[in-house]
Structures are given as structure tokens and as C-alpha cells.
C-alpha positions in Angstrom: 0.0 0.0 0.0 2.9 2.4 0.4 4.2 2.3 -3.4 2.0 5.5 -5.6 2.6 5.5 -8.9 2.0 7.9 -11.5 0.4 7.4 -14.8 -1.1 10.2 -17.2 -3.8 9.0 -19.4 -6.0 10.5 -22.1 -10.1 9.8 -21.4 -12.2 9.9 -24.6 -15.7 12.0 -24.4 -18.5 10.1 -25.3 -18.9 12.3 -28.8 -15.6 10.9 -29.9 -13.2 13.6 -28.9 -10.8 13.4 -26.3 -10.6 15.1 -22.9 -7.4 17.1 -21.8 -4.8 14.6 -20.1 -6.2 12.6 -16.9 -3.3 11.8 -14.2 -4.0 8.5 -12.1 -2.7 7.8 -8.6 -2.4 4.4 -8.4 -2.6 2.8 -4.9 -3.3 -1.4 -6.0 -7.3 -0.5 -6.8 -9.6 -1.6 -9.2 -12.9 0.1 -10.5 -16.1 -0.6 -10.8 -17.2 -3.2 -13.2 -20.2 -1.1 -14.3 -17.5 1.6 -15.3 -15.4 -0.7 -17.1 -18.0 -2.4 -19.3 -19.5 1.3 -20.0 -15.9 2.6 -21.3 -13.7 0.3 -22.9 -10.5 2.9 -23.3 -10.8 2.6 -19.1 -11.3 -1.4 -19.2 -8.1 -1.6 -21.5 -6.2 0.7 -19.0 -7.2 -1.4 -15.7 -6.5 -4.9 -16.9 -3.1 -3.4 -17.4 -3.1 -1.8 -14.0 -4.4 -5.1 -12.5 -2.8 -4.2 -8.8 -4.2 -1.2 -8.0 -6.4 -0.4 -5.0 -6.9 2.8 -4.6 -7.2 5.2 -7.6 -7.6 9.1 -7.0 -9.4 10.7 -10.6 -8.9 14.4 -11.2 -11.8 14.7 -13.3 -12.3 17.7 -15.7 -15.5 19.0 -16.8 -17.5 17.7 -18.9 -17.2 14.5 -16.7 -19.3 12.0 -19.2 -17.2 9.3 -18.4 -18.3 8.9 -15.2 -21.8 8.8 -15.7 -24.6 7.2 -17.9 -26.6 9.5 -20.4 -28.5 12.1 -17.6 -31.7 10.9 -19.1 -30.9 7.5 -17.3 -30.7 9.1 -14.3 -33.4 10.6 -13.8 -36.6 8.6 -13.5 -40.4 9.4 -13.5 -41.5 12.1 -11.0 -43.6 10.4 -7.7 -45.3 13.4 -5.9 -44.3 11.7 -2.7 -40.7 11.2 -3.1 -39.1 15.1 -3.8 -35.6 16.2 -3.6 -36.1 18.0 -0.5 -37.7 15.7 1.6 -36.9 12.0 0.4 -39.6 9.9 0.6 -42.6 10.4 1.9 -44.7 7.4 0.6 -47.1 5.8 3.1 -44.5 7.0 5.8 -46.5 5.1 8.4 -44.9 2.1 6.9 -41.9 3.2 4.9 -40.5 4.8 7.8 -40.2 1.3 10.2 -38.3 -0.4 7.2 -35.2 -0.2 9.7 -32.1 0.4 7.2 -33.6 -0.7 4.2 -36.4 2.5 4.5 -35.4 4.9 1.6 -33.8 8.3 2.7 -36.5 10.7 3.9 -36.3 13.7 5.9 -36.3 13.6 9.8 -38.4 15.6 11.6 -36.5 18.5 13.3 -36.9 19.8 16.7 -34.2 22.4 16.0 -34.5 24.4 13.0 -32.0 23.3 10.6 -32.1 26.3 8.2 -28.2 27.8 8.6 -29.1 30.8 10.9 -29.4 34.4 9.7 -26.4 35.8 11.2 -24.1 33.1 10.2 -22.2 31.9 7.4 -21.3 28.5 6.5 -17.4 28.0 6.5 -17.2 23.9 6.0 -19.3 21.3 5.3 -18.0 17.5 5.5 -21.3 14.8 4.1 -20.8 11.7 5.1 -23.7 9.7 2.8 -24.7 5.9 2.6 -24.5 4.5 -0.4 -27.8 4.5 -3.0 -30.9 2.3 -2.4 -29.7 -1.6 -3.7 -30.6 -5.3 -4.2 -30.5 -7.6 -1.8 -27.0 -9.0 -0.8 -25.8 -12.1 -2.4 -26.0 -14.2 0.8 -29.5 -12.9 1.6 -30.9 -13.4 -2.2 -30.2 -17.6 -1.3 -32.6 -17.4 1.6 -35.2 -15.0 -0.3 -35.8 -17.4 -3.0 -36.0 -20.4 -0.7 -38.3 -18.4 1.3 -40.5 -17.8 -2.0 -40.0 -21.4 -3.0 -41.4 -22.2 0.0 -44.6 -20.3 0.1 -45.5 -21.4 -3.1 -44.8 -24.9 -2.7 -46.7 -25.0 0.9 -49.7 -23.1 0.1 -52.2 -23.8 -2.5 -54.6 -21.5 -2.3 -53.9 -17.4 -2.7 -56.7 -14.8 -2.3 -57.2 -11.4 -1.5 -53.7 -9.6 -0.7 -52.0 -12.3 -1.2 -53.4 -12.8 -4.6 -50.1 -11.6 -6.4 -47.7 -14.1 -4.8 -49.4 -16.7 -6.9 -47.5 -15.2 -9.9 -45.0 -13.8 -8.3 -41.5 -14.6 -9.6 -37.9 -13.3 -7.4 -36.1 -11.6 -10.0 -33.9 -9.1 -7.4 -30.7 -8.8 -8.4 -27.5 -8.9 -6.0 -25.9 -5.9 -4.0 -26.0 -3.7 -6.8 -27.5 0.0 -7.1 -31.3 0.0 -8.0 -32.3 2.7 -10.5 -34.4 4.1 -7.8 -30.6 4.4 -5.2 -29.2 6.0 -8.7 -31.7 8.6 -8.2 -31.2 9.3 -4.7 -27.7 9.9 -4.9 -28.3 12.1 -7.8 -30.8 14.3 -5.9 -28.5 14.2 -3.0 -25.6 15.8 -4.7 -28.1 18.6 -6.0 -29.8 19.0 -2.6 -26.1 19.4 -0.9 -25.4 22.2 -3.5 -28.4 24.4 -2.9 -28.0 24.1 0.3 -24.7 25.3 0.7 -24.5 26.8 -2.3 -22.6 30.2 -1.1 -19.3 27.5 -0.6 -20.5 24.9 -3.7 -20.6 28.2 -6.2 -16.3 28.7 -5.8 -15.4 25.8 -4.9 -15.2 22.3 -5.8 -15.8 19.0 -3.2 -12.8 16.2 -2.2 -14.8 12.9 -2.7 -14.0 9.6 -1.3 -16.0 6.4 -1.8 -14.9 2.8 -0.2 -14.4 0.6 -2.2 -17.6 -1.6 -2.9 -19.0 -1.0 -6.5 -22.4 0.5 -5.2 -20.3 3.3 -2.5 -18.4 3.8 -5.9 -21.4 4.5 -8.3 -23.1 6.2 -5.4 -20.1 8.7 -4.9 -20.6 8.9 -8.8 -24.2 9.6 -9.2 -24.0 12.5 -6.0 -20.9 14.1 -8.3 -23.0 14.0 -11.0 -26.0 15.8 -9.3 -23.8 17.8 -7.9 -22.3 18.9 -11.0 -25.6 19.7 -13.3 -26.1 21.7 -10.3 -23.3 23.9 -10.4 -23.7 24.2 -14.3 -27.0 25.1 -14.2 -26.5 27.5 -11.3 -23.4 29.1 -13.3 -24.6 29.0 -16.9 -24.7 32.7 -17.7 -21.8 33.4 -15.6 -18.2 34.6 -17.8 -16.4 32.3 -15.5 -16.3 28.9 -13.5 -14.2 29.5 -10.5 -12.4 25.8 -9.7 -15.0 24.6 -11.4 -13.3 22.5 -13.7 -12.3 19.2 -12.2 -13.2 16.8 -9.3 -10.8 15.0 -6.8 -12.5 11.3 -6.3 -10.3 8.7 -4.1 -11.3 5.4 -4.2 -10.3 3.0 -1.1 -10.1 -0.8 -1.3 -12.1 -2.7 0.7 -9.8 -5.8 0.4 -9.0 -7.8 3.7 -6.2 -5.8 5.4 -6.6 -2.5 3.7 -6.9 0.3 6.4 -10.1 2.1 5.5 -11.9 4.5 7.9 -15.2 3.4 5.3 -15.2 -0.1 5.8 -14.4 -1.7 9.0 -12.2 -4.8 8.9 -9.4 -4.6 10.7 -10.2 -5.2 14.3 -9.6 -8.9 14.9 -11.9 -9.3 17.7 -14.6 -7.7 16.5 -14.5 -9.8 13.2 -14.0 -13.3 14.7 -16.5 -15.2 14.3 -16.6 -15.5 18.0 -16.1 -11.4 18.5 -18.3 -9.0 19.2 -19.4 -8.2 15.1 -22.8 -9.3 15.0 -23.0 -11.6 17.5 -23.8 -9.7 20.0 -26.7 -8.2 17.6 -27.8 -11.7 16.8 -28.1 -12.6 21.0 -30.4 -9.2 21.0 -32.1 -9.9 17.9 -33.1 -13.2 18.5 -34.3 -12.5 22.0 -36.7 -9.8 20.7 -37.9 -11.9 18.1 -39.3 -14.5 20.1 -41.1 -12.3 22.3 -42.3 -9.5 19.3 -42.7 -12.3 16.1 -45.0 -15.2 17.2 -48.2 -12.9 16.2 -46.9 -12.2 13.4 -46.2 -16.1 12.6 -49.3 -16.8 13.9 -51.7 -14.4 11.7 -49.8 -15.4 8.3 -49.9 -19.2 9.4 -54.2 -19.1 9.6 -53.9 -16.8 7.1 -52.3 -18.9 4.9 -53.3 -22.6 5.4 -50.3 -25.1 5.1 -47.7 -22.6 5.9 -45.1 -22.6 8.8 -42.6 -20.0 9.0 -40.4 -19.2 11.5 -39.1 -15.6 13.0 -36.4 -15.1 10.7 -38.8 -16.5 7.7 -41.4 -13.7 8.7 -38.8 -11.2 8.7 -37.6 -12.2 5.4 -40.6 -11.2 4.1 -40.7 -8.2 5.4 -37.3 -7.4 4.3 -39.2 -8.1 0.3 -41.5 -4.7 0.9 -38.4 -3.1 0.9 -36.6 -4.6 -1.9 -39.4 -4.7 -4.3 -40.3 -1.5 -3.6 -36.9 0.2 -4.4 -36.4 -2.0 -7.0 -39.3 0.1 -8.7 -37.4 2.9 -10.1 -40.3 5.1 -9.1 -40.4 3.7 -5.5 -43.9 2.0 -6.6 -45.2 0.4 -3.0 -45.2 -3.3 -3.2 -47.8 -5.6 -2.2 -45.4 -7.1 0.1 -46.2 -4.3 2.1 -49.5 -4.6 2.8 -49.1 -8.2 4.2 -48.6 -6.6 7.5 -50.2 -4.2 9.6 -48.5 -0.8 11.3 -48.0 -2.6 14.6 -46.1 -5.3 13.0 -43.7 -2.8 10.7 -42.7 -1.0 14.0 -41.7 -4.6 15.3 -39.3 -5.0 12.4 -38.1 -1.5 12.6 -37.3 -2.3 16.5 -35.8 -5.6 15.2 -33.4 -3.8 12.4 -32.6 -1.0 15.0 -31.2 -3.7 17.8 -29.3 -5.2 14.9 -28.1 -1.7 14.5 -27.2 -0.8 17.6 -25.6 -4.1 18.8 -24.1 -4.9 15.9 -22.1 -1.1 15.8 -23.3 1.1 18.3 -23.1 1.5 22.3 -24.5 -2.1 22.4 -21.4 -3.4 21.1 -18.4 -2.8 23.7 -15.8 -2.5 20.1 -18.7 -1.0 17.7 -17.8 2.7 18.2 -13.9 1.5 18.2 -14.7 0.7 14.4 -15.3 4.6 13.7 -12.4 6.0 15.6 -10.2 6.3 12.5 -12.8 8.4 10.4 -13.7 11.1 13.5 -10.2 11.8 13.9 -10.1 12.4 10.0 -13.0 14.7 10.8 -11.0 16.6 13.5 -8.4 16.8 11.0 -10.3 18.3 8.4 -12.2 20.8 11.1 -8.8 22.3 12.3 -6.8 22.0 9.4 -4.3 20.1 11.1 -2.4 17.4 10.5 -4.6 13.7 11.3 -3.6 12.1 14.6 -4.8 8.5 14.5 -3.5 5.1 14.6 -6.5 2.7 14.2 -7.8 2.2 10.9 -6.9 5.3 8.9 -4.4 4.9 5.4 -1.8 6.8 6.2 -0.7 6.1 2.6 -3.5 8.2 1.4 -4.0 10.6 4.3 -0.4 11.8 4.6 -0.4 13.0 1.0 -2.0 16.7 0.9 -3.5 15.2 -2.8 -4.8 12.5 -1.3 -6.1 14.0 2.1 -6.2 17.7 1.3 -6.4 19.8 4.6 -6.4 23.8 5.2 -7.1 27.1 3.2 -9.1 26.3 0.1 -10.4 22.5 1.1 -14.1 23.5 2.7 -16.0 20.6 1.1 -16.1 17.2 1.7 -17.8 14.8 0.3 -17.0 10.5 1.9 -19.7 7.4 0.8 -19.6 4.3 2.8 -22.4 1.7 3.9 -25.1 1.8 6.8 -22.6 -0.2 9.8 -19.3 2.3 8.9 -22.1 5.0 9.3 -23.3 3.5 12.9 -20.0 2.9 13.9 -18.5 6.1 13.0 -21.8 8.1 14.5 -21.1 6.3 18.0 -17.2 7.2 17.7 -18.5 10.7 17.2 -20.8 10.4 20.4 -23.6 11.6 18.6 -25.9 9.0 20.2 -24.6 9.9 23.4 -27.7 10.7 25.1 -29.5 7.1 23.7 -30.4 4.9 26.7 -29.1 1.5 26.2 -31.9 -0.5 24.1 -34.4 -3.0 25.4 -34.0 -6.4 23.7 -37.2 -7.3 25.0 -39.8 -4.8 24.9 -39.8 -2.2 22.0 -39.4 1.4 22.9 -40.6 4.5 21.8 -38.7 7.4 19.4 -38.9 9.5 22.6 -37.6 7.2 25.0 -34.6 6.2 22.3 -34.4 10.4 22.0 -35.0 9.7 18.2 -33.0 7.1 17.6 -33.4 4.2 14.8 -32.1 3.1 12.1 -34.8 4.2 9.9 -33.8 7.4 10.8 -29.9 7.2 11.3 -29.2 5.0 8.5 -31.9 4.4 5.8 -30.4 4.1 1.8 -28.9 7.1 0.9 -28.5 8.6 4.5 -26.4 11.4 4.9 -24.8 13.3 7.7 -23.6 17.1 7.4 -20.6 18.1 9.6 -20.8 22.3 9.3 -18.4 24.7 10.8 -19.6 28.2 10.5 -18.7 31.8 11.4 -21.9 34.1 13.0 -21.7 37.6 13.9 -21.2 38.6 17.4 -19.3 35.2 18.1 -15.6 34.9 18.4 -15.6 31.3 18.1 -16.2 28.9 15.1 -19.2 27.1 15.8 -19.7 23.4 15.0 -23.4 21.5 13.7 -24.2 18.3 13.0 -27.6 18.0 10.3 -28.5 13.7 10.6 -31.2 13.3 7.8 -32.4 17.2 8.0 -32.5 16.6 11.9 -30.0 19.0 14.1 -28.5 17.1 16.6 -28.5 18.5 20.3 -24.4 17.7 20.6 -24.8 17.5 24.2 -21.3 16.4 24.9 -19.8 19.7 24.3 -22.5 22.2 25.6 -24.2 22.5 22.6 -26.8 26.0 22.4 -30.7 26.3 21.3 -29.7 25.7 17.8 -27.4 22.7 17.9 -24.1 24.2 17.8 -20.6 23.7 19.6 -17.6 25.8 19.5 -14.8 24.0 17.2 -12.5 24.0 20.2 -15.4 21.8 22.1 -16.6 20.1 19.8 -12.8 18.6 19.2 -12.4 17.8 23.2 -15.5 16.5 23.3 -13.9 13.2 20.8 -11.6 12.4 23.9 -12.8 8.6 23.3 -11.8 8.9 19.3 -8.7 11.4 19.5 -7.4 8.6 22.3 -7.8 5.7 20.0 -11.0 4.1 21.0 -10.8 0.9 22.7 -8.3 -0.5 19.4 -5.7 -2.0 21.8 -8.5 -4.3 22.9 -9.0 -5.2 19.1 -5.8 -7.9 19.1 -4.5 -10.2 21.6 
């Protein structure tokens, strides 16, 4: 990981012509396969370049490569699912999808507008990855399940009428068109919004290395970009408007990445702490929360038997089908169960959650230590202190790991446990009760916490620092899913803000390594 290599290549536009020279920092990473099969000039240059694992692309507008025609991207218009406020489709169920629910906005007790008499300085996104397919591991159990159903019980009426018919044709971990989308109208959502910064200057991306964080990083460049173009279109000049720095980090076994956990032998063990722990809690709750839920599809469908984990998997097919629709089309998966019953799985994915990554897990917040000290890094503007998981490779090159004058904007992609993880290293579920695995408990009792609402697809957390008049101090806010978080660890005022220099003490548990020494024997 320590050898970087340069190469300068030429990228051919889509019209025929070619772009100006492309230089390539090679770090042993391959890309994408969607990428490669839509360009052949860059599937020519990888399989020669069959080591690398970490690539950063400064890419110069126009920046056609990277994307599909924009007419791909975006899909039909759903009045229920906006730009603004995610979606908002039967949100009495598509809220309690746990981390499968697709990105909508959080209610707010704070206002999250950026105050009147303040002025945005940095802003640091931190974003799940896109809406997907099932995983390949889960798509085995999905069509058994299906299987199953159809082999058990012979006669289908009413709302289950469709599964006669029904045919599993999900695909496996890749982006739906419908995640496409929401990265899309993520990246144009983070420009308006901070448009006073995104108008001069350009964001530092980073994506692990997983082909849907990847396109996802992609698809939020590319929204972000027809957002800037449009915004600047009858301007004489485009001020660093002209390329975008993208680093891609392997998620290969061994490769420090504050993106993907990995690393920490005891927490990946089979008998560590990684999801067995979540399992223990999991399992527990299901057996006191799922037998009515077994018990109302078993009478109401004669000749079936399904366990806990069966009824869940169909649950976990609302989801999935419903995403899978590139409009976000409800499935009728979804009406199977009842409100009630979609807040038990909700509860269900949030202990998975939380004991799987969180405060339930003694090394879950360890796992995000590497990634808040980045943060802290990138806050001051001085150099990153960490010796967990970060790539010092990458993060002691300025190209690489930019900090200081002129680097405001951040944009890093990863997947829904990084995000847990790295939200517990940052202590912003500080003030979360330790969860029942028992009895289910409400969003005030958890002091809104879920992961419907911390980590759904396309999740996205905004880290500002800003200036306001009549304070000294830079002032610190963190925005989870539109909702402002009170940042009581550092004495955090009516509208959710820290000073820097609190804010930065407040990590004591991340800028001190976490509990990492306990990772190893």
C-alpha cells in the first residue's frame, strides 16, 4: 500500500473527442465493473493496471465518463418522493423499514435552516450508499423463502393474490435505478444548500471501495455537477469549477479504510463482538415480538409454517421490491402486515443496529475512531492524529487527504454499519439509553434514535463549521437526515451548535484511540 505510482492518461468524451490529459494515482485499486463495461479505453487501461487499489481521478468537466446519459438518471417524477424531503410514501410504513427505508427527511426539533447571522465555512457529508438489491448471501434465503410459500400453500386470495404469480427476479448488492436517483438528488440538494461555498469551490470525494459506494459517490458528483452548471450557466467564468478530486479506497481484507471496517480482529472473529452480539439481541426480541406475526400469516395462509427469521424475510421483500421500482412503486409485500407489525421490524433492524455497531457493542464505536479523527483533521486544518484504521498512505499525501485554506467541502460514501459505527465514535448517540431487547421502545424514549432514521439508503450526515456575527468562536453542527442534533457532549446552544474547540475535546474517546488496543491479543 505504500508504493504511488504515477500514470497520465488520455479519457475519450462520449462524442468521440478526447478530454485534456487525466493523471491516475495508483494505490493497487480496481474500479467498478459497471464503469469498465460502459468505457472500454478505461477497461483496457485497468487490466493493465491489474494491482491497484486505490485510484484518485482528477476529473475535468465535462465529466461524461463517469456517468450514464442524464436521461438514465433521472426517473419518472412520484409526488411523494421530492428532492427535498426523500420519501414520503405511506410513511406510516416506509418509515419502520429499519435500514432498508429509503432516505427521507427527519423531523427536526431544531430548526436546521443555517441561521441568519451566520455563514457556513465547511461542510463535511458523510452519505450511505444508494438504495440496492438484496446482498448475495441474503438473495439464497429469499428465493428459498418464496420457494417455500409457493410450494406449501395452494390457495392465494385477496392480498396475497399476487404471490401466486410472483417470480424473485432481485438482483444482488448492486444499485437499483431508484438508489441511482437518490444519490443524484443528494448531490443537487447538498449544492443548494450550501450553495454560497459549492458556487467557488469544488468538493474532495471519497468512496470505499464496494462498486455500489463507488457509483453512489458517482451519481452525487454528477448531481452535484448539473447543479453547479445550471446555477453558473450565464456566468463569464467557472471558479475551480473544472475538475473533481475522487479517491477510491479498497475494501480488500487488510486495507486500512476509515469506510469499511475490517481490521479489528476481535470484532470480526466469528466469536467477536461483530454481530454476534446483535444476533443474541435480535433473536431474543424476536421470540417475544414475532409469534403474532407467525401466527396471523400461518391461519392466514393454510399449510404454511414460517419461523421468526422467515417472517422477517418477508418483510425485508416490501423493501426490496419496492426500491427496486425505479419510481419507489409500494409493493404488495407491504400490505401483508399491519402498522404494529412494521414497527416490530423496525425495532428488530434497530437492535441489529445498535448491537451490531453502536453503544450495544463494547468494540462498535472503536470501528469509527479512524474516520472522527479524519474529521477533526479536516475541522482544524491540522495534520490527522490516528493510529487505528486510517491509510496513512493516502491521508499523509496533501493530494490525497487535502487539509487547510481552500479544502471547505467534503464529500465521503460508505455503507449503513461504517455509518453506525462512526456516529457512535462521534458520540452523537450519546444521550441514547441502552436499548431493550425485549420490549420495543418508543422514538422519545430512544431520544429519536433508529435506524430508519440514522441510516436508511442514501443517508447522509452534514458536519458544518460556521462563522456568525457577534461570536468569536467557530461554531460546530451536526444535520443527521435534515434533523439537528442537540451535541450535548460539548454544551451544545438552542440551535445545535458547539464551539470548534469543544466540539474537538468532546472526541476524547476517538482522538485517544477508542478501545483499538483491545482489538488484538
Amino acid at each position: 500500500m505504500e508504493k504511488q505510482n504515477f500514470n497520465r492518461i488520455r479519457v475519450p468524451h462520449k462524442a468521440g473527442r478526447f478530454q485534456s490529459e487525466l493523471p491516475v494515482h495508483r494505490f493497487e485499486r480496481s474500479p467498478s465493473r459497471k464503469l469498465l463495461k460502459e468505457d472500454s479505453s478505461l477497461r483496457r487501461l485497468w487490466v493493465a493496471l491489474a494491482t491497484i487499489t486505490a485510484v484518485v481521478f482528477f476529473i475535468r468537466h465535462p465529466i461524461s465518463w463517469l456517468r450514464t446519459d442524464i436521461s438514465q438518471v433521472q426517473r419518472p417524477g412520484n409526488p411523494c418522493d421530492t428532492r427535498q424531503h426523500g420519501y414520503q410514501c405511506r410513511p406510516e410504513i416506509s418509515h419502520y423499514w429499519g435500514q432498508y427505508s429509503p432516505y427521507f427527511s427527519v423531523p427536526s426539533e431544531i430548526n436546521n435552516t443555517v441561521p441568519d447571522t451566520c455563514k457556513i465555512t465547511f461542510v463535511q457529508i458523510l452519505s450511505r450508499h444508494g438504495a440496492r438489491d438484496p446482498t448475495a448471501y441474503k438473495t439464497i434465503y429469499y428465493r428459498n423463502l418464496v420457494k417455500k410459500i409457493k410450494s406449501d400453500v395452494e390457495v392465494f386470495d385477496g392480498k396475497y393474490a399476487f404471490l401466486k404469480d410472483y417470480e424473485y427476479t432481485l438482483g444482488e448488492d448492486q444499485l437499483s435505478k431508484f438508489g441511482e436517483q437518490e444519490l443524484y438528488d443528494s448531490g443537487i440538494k447538498y449544492y443548494e444548500r450550501y450553495r454560497d461555498l459549492a458556487v467557488d469551490y469544488m468538493p474532495f470525494v471519497r468512496a470505499s471501495g464496494q462498486d455500489r459506494v463507488v457509483m453512489s459517490a458517482q451519481y452525487w458528483i454528477e448531481g452535484f455537477h448539473q447543479a453547479k452548471m445550471s446555477d453558473l450557466m450565464n456566468k463569464d467564468s467557472i471558479k475551480d469549477g473544472r475538475h473533481y478530486d475522487f479517491v477510491v479506497i479498497s475494501e480488500a481484507p487488510g486495507s486500512n479504510n476509515t469506510l469499511n471496517h475490517g481490521l479489528c480482529k476481535n470484532f470480526e472473529s466469528d466469536t467477536g463482538h461483530n454481530g454476534h452480539l446483535a444476533a443474541i439481541a435480535q433473536d431474543k426480541y424476536a421470540k417475544e415480538a414475532f409469534p403474532v406475526i407467525q401466527e396471523r400469516l400461518e391461519r392466514e395462509l393454510p399449510g404454511l409454517k414460517v419461523s421468526s427469521e422467515e417472517a422477517s424475510y418477508l418483510m425485508d421483500l416490501c423493501a426490496f421490491e419496492t426500491v427496486h421500482s425505479p419510481t419507489g412503486e409500494i409493493s404488495p409485500f407491504c400490505d401483508l402486515f399491519n402498522e404494529d407489525e412494521w414497527r416490530i421490524y423496525d425495532w428488530y433492524q434497530t437492535l441489529g443496529k445498535w448491537y451490531g455497531f453502536s453503544h450495544g457493542n463494547p468494540l462498535g464505536p472503536t470501528q469509527g475512531v479512524g474516520f472522527a479523527n479524519e474529521l477533526i483533521a479536516r475541522l482544524t486544518g491540522k495534520p490527522l492524529q490516528d493510529h487505528t484504521s486510517t491509510n496513512h498512505t493516502l491521508d499523509d499525501h496533501p493530494e490525497t487527504f487535502p487539509l487547510g485554506k481552500g479544502h471547505v467541502l467534503f464529500a465521503d460514501f460508505s455503507h449503513d454499519n461504517d455509518m453506525t459505527d462512526i456516529f457512535s465514535a462521534l458520540e452523537m448517540f450519546h444521550n441514547v439509553p441502552q436499548l431493550s431487547n425485549t420490549t420495543r421502545m418508543s422514538i422519545e424514549e430512544t431520544h429519536g434514535y433508529s435506524a430508519a432514521r440514522t441510516v436508511p439508503f442514501a443517508a447522509r450526515a452534514y458536519f458544518e463549521k460556521m462563522k456568525c456575527d457577534g461570536i468569536d468562536d467557530e461554531l460546530v453542527r451536526v444535520v443527521l437526515n435534515d434533523r439537528v442534533l442537540p451535541l450535548e457532549t460539548c454544551e451544545g446552544d438552542s440551535l445545535g451548535r458547539c464551539t470548534l474547540d469543544n466540539f474537538v475535546e468532546s472526541l476524547s474517546f476517538a482522538r485517544h484511540g477508542g478501545k483499538w488496543d483491545e482489538c488484538f491479543d
